[in-house]
C-alpha positions in Angstrom: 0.0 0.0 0.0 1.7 3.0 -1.2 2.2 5.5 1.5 2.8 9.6 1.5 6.7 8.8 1.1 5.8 7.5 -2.2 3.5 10.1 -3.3 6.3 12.6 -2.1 9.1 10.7 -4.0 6.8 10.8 -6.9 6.3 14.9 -6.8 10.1 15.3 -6.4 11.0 13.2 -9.0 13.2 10.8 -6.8 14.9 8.2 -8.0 12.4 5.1 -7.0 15.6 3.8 -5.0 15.8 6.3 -2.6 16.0 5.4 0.8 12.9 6.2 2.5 12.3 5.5 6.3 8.2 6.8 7.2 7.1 7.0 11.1 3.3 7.0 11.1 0.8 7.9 14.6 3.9 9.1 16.6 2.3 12.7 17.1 4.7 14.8 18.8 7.2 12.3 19.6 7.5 11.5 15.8 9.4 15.1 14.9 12.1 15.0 17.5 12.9 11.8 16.5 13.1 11.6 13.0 15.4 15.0 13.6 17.7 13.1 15.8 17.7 10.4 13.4 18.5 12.4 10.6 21.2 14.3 12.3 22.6 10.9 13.2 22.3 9.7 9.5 23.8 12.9 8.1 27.2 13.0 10.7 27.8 9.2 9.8 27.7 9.3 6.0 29.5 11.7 4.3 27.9 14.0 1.4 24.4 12.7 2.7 21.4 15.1 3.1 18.1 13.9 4.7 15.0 15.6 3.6 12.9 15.5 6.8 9.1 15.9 6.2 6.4 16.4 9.2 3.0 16.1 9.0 0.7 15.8 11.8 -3.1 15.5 10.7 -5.4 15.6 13.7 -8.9 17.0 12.4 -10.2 13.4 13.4 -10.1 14.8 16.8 -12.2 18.0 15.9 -16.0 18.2 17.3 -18.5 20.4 19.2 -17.7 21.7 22.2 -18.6 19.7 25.4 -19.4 21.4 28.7 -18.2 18.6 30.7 -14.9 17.6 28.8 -12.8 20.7 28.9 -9.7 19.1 28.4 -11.0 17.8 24.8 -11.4 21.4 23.7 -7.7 21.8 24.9 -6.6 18.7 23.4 -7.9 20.8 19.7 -6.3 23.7 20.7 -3.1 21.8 21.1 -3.5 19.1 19.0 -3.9 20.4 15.3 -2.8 19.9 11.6 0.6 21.2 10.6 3.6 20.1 8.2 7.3 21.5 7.8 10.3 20.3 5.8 13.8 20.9 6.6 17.0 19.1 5.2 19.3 17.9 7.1 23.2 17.5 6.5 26.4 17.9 7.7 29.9 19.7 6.5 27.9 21.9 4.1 29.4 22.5 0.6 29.0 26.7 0.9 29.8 27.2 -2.7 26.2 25.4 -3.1 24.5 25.4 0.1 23.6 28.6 2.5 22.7 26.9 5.9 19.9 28.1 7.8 20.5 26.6 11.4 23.3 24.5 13.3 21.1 21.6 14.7 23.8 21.0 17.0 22.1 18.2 19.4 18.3 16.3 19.3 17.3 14.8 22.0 14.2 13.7 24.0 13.2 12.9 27.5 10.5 11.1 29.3 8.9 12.2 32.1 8.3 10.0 34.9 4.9 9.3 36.1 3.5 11.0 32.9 2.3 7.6 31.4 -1.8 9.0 31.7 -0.9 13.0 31.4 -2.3 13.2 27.8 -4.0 10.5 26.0 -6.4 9.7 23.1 -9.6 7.8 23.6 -12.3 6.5 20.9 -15.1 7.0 21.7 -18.9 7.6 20.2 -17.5 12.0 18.6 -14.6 10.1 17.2 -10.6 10.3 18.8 -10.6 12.7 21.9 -7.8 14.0 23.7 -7.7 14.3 27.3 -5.4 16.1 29.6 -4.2 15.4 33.3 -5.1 17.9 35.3 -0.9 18.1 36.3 0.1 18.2 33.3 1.0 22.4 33.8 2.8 20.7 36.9 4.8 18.0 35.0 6.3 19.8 32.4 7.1 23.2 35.1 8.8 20.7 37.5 11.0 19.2 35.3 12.0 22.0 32.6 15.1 22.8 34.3 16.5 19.4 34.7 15.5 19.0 30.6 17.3 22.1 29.8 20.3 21.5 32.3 20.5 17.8 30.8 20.6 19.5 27.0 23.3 22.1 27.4 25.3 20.7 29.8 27.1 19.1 27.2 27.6 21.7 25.1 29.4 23.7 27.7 26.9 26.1 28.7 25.4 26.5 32.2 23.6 29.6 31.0 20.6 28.2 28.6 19.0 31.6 29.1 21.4 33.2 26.5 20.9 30.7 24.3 17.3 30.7 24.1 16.8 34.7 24.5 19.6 34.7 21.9 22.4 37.4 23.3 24.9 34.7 22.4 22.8 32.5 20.3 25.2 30.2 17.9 22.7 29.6 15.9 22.9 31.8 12.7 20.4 32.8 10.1 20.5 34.0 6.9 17.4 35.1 4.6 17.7 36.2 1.5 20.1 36.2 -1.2 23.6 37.1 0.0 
C-alpha cells in the first residue's frame, strides 16, 4: 500500500531507490525523533542530506464543544494539523549550500509518572484528547533538569542566553547574499 513517502518521492521526481524511512501515529514524539535520526544519519555518511518531512493531521479529533470535557477542547487547541520540511546535513558544501540553522544536538526525555498525562480515547464524537489535570505541573517541574540535561554538554550552564539569543550560535540567513 503506497504511502505519503511514495507520493512525495513521486512529486520530487526521486529516483524510486531512494532510501525512504516513514514514522506514522507518533504525534509529537514523531518530529524529535526523526530529527535526531536524521542528524545521526547525516554525521555518519559523508555527502548525505536527509529531507525531513512532518505532517501531523489531527482534524479526526475535531467536534462540538462539550461542557463537561474541557480538556477535549484543549486537546484541539493543542492538537492540530501542521507540516514542515527541513533538510538535514552535515559539513555543508558553501559554494552550493547557504545553511539556515546549526542543529547542534536532538534529544528527547520522558517524564516519569506522565504515562496518563495526555492520552487519546475512541469514543462515540470520534478520537478525543484528554489532559491530566498536572500536566502544567509535569512539564514546570521538570523544565530545568531538561534544559540542564541538554546544554550541559555543550558547555553552557547559562541556557537563558541561548534561548533569548544574546549569544545564540545559531545563525540565520534570509535572502540572497
Amino acid at each position: 500500500m503506497p504511502g505519503a513517502d511514495y507520493q512525495l518521492t513521486k512529486l520530487l521526481g526521486l529516483s524510486p531507490s531512494v532510501k525512504r524511512f516513514m514514522m506514522y501515529q507518533q504525534g509529537c514524539f514523531g518530529g524529535g525523533a526523526v530529527l535526531r535520526l536524521a542528524k545521526d544519519l547525516t554525521e555518519n555518511n559523508k555527502g548525505a542530506r536527509v529531507l525531513v518531512v512532518c505532517a501531523e493531521i489531527t482534524v479526526v479529533t475535531f467536534h462540538g464543544p462539550s461542557d463537561t470535557d474541557l480538556d477535549v477542547l484543549v486537546g484541539q487547541v493543542l492538537f492540530g494539523d501542521g507540516a514542515a520540511a527541513v533538510i538535514i546535513g552535515s559539513d555543508p558544501i558553501l559554494e552550493v549550500e547557504k545553511p539556515l540553522f546549526e542543529l547542534v544536538s536532538a534529544t528527547q526525555t520522558l517524564i516519569s509518572d506522565t504515562r496518563y498525562a495526555v492520552y487519546g480515547k475512541t469514543s462515540e464524537v470520534g478520537l478525543t484528547f484528554h489532559l491530566h489535570k498536572d500536566v502544567t505541573k509535569l512539564i514546570s517541574n521538570n523544565v530545568e533538569k531538561s534544559l540542564t540535561e541538554i546544554f550541559d554538554p555543550l558547555g553552557s550552564f547559562d541556557w537563558n542566553s541561548y534561548l533569548l539569543g544574546s549569544s545564540c550560535r545559531w545563525t540565520c540567513n534570509f535572502g540572497p547574499s
